[in-house]
N, C-alpha and C positions, 0 to 999 in steps of 0.2 A: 504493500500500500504506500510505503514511504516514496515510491516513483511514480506513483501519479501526482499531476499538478494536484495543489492545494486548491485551487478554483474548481477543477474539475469534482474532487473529494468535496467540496463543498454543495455544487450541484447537485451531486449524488445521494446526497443526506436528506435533501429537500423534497426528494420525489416518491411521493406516500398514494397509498390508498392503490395501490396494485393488483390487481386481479386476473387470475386467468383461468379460463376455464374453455371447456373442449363443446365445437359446436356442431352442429350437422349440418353436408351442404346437402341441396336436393338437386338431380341432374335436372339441367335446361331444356332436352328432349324425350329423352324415354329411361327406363328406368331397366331395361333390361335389352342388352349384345349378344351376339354371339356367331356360333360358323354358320347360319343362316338368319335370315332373314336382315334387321336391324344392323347391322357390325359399329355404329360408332355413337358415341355419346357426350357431352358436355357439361361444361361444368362452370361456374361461372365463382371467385373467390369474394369475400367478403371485401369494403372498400372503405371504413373506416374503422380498421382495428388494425392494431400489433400482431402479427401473425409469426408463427412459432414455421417456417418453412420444410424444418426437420419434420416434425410430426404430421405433415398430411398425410393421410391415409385411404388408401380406396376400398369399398365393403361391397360382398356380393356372395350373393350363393350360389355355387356352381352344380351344375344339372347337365349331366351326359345321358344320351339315348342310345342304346342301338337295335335296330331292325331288324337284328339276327337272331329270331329264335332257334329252340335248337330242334332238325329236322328229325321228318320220321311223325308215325303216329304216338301224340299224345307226347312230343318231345323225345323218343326211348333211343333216337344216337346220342342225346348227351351231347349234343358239340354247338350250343349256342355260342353265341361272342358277345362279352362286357365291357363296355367302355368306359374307363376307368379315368381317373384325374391324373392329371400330371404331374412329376413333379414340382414343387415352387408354383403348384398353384397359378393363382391370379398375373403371378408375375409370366409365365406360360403362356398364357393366355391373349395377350398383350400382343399386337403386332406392330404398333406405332401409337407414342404419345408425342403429341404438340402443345407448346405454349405459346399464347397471343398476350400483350397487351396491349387495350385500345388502337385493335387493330393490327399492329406490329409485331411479323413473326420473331419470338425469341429464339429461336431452333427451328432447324431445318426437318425437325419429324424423323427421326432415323429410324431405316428399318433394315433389320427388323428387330426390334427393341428387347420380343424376347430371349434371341440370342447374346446380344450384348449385355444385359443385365444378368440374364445366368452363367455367362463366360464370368462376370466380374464378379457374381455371388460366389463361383467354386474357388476364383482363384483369393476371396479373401476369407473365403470360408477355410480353406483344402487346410492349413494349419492345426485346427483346434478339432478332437475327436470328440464333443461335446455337445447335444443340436441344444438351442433355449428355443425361444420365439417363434422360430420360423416353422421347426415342428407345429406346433399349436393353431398359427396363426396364417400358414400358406403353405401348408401338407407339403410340409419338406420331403417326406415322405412316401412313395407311391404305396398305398393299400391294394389288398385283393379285395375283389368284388366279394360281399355278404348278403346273403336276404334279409329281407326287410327283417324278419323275427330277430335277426343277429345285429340290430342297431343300423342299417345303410342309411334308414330314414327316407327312404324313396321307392315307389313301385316295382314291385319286383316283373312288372310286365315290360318294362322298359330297358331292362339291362343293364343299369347304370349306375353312378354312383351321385351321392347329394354332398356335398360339403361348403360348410359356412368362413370362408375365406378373407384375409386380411391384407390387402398391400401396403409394405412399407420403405421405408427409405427404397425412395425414385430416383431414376438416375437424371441429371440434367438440371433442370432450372431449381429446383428446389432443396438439390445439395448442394447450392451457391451458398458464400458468406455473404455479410452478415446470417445467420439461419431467423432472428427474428426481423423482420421486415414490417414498416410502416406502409399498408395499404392505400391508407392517404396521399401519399407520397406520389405512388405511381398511377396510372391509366387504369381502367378494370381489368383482373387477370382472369384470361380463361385457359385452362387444360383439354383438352380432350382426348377420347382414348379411341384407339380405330380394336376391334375383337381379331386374333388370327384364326387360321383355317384353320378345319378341322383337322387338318392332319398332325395338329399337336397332341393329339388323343394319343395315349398308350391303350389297346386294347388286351384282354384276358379270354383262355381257353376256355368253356367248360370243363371241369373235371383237373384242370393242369395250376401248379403256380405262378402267379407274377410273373416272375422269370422264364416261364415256359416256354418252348419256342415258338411259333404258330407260323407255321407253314404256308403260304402263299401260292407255292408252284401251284403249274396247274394239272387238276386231278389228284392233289396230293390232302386237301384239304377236304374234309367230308359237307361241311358245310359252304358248298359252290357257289354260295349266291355272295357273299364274302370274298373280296377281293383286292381288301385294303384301303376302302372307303367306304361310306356312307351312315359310320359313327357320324354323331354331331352332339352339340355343347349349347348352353347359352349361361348365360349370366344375368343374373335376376337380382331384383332387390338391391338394385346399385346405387351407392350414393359416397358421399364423401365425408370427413370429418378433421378438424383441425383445429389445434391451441390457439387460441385468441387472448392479447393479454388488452387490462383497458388503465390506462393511467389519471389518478383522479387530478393530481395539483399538475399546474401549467410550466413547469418546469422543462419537460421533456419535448413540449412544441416549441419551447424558446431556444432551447439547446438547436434541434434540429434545423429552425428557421436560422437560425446565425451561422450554422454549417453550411446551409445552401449558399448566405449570403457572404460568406468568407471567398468558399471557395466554386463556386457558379452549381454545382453539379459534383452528387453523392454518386460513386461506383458499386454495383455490385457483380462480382465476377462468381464464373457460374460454367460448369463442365457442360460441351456439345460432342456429338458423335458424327462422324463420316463414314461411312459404309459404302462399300461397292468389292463387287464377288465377279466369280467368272469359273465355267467349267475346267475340270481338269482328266483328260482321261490315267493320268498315274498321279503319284505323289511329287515327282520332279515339277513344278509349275512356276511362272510367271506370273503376278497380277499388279498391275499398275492402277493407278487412282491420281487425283490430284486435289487441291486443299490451299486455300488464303484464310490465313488466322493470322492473329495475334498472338498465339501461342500455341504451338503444336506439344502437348504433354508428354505423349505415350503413341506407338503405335503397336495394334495385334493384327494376327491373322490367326484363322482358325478354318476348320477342313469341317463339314458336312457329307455323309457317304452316299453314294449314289448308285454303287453298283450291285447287283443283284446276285445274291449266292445261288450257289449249283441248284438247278428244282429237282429235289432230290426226297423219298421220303424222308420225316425225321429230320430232327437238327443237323446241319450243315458238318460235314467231317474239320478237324483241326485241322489250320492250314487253311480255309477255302474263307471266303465272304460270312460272317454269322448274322447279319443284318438285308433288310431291305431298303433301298433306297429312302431316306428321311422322310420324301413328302407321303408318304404309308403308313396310313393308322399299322399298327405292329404289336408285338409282345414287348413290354419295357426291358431295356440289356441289361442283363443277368450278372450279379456278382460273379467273378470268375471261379469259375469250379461249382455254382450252385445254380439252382433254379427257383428256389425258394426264397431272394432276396433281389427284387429289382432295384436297381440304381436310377436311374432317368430315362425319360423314355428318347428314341431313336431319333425325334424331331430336333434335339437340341443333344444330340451325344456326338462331339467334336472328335471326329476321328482322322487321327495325327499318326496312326499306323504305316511304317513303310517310309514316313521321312529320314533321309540318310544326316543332311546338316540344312541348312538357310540362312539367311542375311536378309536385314530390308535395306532400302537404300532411299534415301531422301532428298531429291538434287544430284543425282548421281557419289553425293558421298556416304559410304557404307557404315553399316549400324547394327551390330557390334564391326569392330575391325576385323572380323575372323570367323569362320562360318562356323553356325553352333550347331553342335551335336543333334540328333533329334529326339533323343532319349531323357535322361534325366538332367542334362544339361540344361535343357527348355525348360523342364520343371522350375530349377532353381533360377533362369534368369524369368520367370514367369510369377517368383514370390517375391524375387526382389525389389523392393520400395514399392509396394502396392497396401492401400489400404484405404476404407472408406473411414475416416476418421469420426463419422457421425453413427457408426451403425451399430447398434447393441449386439447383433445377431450374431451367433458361433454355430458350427456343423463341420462336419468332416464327410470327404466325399472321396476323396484317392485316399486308398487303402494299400498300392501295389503299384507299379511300374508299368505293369499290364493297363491296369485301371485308367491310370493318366495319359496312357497312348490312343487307349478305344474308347474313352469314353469321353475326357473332359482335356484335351490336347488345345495345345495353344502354345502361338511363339510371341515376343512381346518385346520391344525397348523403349529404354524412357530414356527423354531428352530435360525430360524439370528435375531440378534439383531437389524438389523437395515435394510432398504430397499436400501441400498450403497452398491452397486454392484461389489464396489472396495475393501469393509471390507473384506471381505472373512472370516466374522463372522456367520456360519451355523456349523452343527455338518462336523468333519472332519472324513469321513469315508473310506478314500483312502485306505488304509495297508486290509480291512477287505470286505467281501461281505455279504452286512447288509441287514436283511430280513426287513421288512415294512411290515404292516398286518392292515388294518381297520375292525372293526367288527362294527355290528349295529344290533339293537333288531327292533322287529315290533311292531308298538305304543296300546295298548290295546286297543280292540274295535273297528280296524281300519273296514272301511267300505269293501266292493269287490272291489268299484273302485279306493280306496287306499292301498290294499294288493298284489297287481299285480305282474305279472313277471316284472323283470328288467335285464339290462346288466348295471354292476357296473365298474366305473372304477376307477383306484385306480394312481396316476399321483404324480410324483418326480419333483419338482421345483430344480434343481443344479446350481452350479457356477462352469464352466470348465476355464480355462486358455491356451490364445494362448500368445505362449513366440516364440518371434521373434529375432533374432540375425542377424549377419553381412553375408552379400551377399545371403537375404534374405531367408538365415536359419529360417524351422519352426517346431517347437514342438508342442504339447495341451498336456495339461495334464488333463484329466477328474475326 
C-alpha cells in the first residue's frame, strides 16, 4: 500500500456503499439453438453498471435426439444408436461467438470457436490431474447413455441424453483487462453465439461402452439406416448471467471522468483469434495465413482427421486409421487400451499422429530456430508460458504420449513475453500484412493409420485494443 499515491489511497477510502450482485440477461431473439432449425442467438449487456467481465456466463440445457431405434421386431437386434453430449459441453457446442458495440465489430467471429477454446482448455488444463468446475458445470466428462429410470432425465424414446450446462470463462472480449468494466463508459454490448453442427455429437452402441467402436463401413453395421449422421442437439432454456457491481458515493465517476479528461481515451486490450485451415493428404503439410495486428501473441496449429479406417468388421486392426473422419457423429476415442472410458469425442480430437518435426514461420523468419520434434517435444513447447490467468478451472486430459498424439496434438510458439494481456509485449505487426506459414514433415516409418489425410489449421492468438472516450466514443484498433 505504501506505493500507491497518497491521493489515490485517499480516493479509495471514500468510495462506500458497494454492491454486487449476479443478474440475468434474457436472449434478444429466441431462447433456444441448435444443429437444426434456429442456430444463433443474442444477447444484448446491461449499460449502466460495473460489470464483472470474468464472470459472464452462458446457461442452457442441452437435449440430443437420435432416430435410430434399434431394428428388428419389438427392438430384439439391440443395436439402437445414442446420442450423447460432448465433451466441455456448451463450450462444444459453440461454432462462432461475436462481439458488437454500438454497432462496431470487436472481433472478427472466429471459427470455429469450438476448437480453439478446447485446444486452449486441454493445453491449460493437460497439467493438473484434478477436474473442479468444469466436471459439474460443462460435463467435462462424456457419460454413457442411461434410461430415464437411471437419472438421464429425458425420454427414453429419443435416445439421448439431457444435461443442464454452464459456460464459462470465454475466450476473447471478455478475458480482456481491466475484467470489471464500466458499461456506461462504452456503446451497448452485444455477444452473440452462432450453435455448431451436429457432427459435434459423440454417438453410443446399444449394448457396447463409450469407448466402443461403432463401425461405419458399409454392411458392417446392423443398424443400416445409421451412417454417421442424422443425430441432432438443441439448446434450450438459454440465457445469460453476470456480476454487476453499483457504486453509491460519487467518487468513482469523478475518478473516471478526470481519467478521460487527462488522458483523451481509456484502453482496454483484449485477446482475438485468426483461423484459417487447409486439406492435407499426409502429415508432411504446408498452410499459410496472413494477419495485421498490433500484437501477434502466440501462434498454433493443430490436425483434425479425415481419413477413413479399413471397412472392416470390428474395431480397426493396430497400425490402421481407429477413427472416422471428424465431421461423423462416431463413438467418443477411447482411453488407450480401454473401451470403457471415453476421452473427447472425434469432432475436436486433434490428431498430431505421424508428424516427424515442424516450424512456423512468420515473414519468412523461422519460429522456433530449429525444427521441433513431433513427439513430446511439442508437448513441452505447447505448456510453455501458457495460461489463462482468470480461470479457476483444473482437469487433466493427456495421460500418455499416445494420448497427446491422437487425441489433443498441437504445435504452438509465443512471440509475448509474458501472458499480461495488458503488456502488449507480442510482435507489433500493424503498418504490414505478415504472412504466417507452418510447415511439418511426416515422421519416418509412420504406420497407415498415422499417415492419414488431415484438415490442418493454422490459428493467430492477437491483442486488439478497445479505446473508449467521452460520450461513449469507441474505436479498436486491431
Amino acid at each position: 500500500m505504501e506505493n500507491i499515491p497518497a491521493s489515490l489511497r485517499f480516493y479509495v477510502s471514500q468510495i462506500e456503499n458497494v454492491q454486487k450482485v449476479r443478474v440475468k440477461l434474457q436472449s434478444l431473439n429466441q431462447t433456444s439453438i441448435g444443429s437444426t432449425g434456429a442456430s444463433q442467438l443474442r444477447c444484448a449487456l446491461p449499460v449502466s453498471s460495473v460489470l464483472n467481465m470474468h464472470s459472464l456466463a452462458f446457461h442452457t440445457q442441452f437435449n440430443s435426439t437420435s432416430p435410430f431405434p434399434a431394428t428388428g421386431a419389438a427392438g430384439i437386434d439391440a443395436n439402437a444408436i445414442y446420442a450423447l453430449c460432448p465433451r466441455l459441453g456448451a463450450q462444444s457446442c459453440i461454432e462462432r461467438v461475436q462481439w458488437t458495440a454500438g454497432g462496431i465489430s470487436l472481433d472478427s467471429g472466429s471459427t470455429p470457436y469450438n476448437l480453439i477454446a478446447n485446444m486452449k482448455t486441454d493445453i491449460c488444463e493437460s497439467s493438473n490431474k484434478y477436474m473442479t468446475d468444469t466436471k459439474v458445470l460443462n460435463n467435462a466428462v462424456i457419460s454413457p447413455w442411461l434410461t430415464n429410470a437411471e437419472g438421464s432425465g429425458i425420454d427414453d424414446s429419443v435416445r439421448g441424453q439431457r444435461k443442464d450446462l454452464i459456460l464459462t470463462n470465454m475466450l476473447g472480449w471478455t478475458a480482456g483487462a481491466p475484467s470489471h468494466r464500466d458499461a456506461s463508459l462504452f456503446p451497448e454490448q452485444f455477444i452473440e453465439i452462432t450453435a455448431a453442427g451436429a457432427h459435434v455429437l459423440p454417438v453410443q452402441l446399444q449394448g457396447t461402452n463409450p469407448g466402443g467402436f461403432v463401425n461405419l463401413g458399409v454392411g458392417n453395421l446392423s443398424n443400416t439406416a445409421f451412417t454417421g449422421a442424422g443425430c441432432n442437439y438443441t439448446l434450450d432454456n438459454c440465457y445469460f448471467s453476470i456480476e454487476t457491481l453499483s457504486i453509491g458515493s460519487g467518487i468513482y465517476d469523478g475518478v473516471t471522468e478526470a481519467l478521460l479528461e487527462q488522458r483523451g481515451s481509456l484502453d482496454v486490450p483484449y485477446t482475438t483469434y485468426v483461423a484459417v485451415s487447409a486439406p492435407s493428404s499426409t502429415p508432411g503439410t504446408s498452410v499459410r495465413g496472413a494477419v495485421s495486428t498490433i500484437c501477434l501473441n502466440k501462434i498454433y496449429a493443430t490436425m483434425l482427421n479425415t481419413a477413413t479406417p479399413v471397412s472392416a468388421a470390428g474395431p480397426p486392426a493396430a497400425g490402421t486409421q481407429q477413427t472416422y473422419p471428424y465431421n461423423l457423429q462416431q463413438a467418443p476415442v477411447a482411453c488407450p487400451g480401454s473401451t470403457t472410458y471415453a476421452i473427447t469425442q472425434v469432432a475436436h480430437a486433434r490428431f498430431g499422429s505421424g508428424v516427424g518435426q515442424w516450424q512456423f514461420r512468420c515473414n519468412s523468419s523461422p519460429s522456433p530456430l530449429y525444427m521441433i520434434d513431433g513427439g513430446v517435444e511439442t508437448f513441452m513447447m505447447s505448456q510453455a508460458g501458457e495460461d489463462r490467468q482468470y480461470s479457476k478451472n483444473e482437469g487433466g486430459l493427456v495421460g500418455s504420449q499416445e494420448m497427446f498424439e491422437k487425441v489433443c496434438w498441437n504445435a504452438s510458439t509465443s512471440y509475448a513475453l509474458t501472458n499480461n494481456v495488458r503488456s502488449l509485449d507480442g510482435l507489433n505487426l500493424q503498418s504490414i500484412n505478415s504472412q504466417l506459414e507452418f510447415n511439418s514433415t511426416q515422421k519416418p516409418g509412420a504406420t497407415a493409420g498415422d499417415s492419414g489425410s488431415r484438415q490442418v489449421y493454422l490459428i493467430a492468438e492477437c491483442t486488439s485494443l478497445a479505446r473508449v472516450g467521452m460520450s461513449r466514443a469507441l474505436a479498436v484498433v486491431k
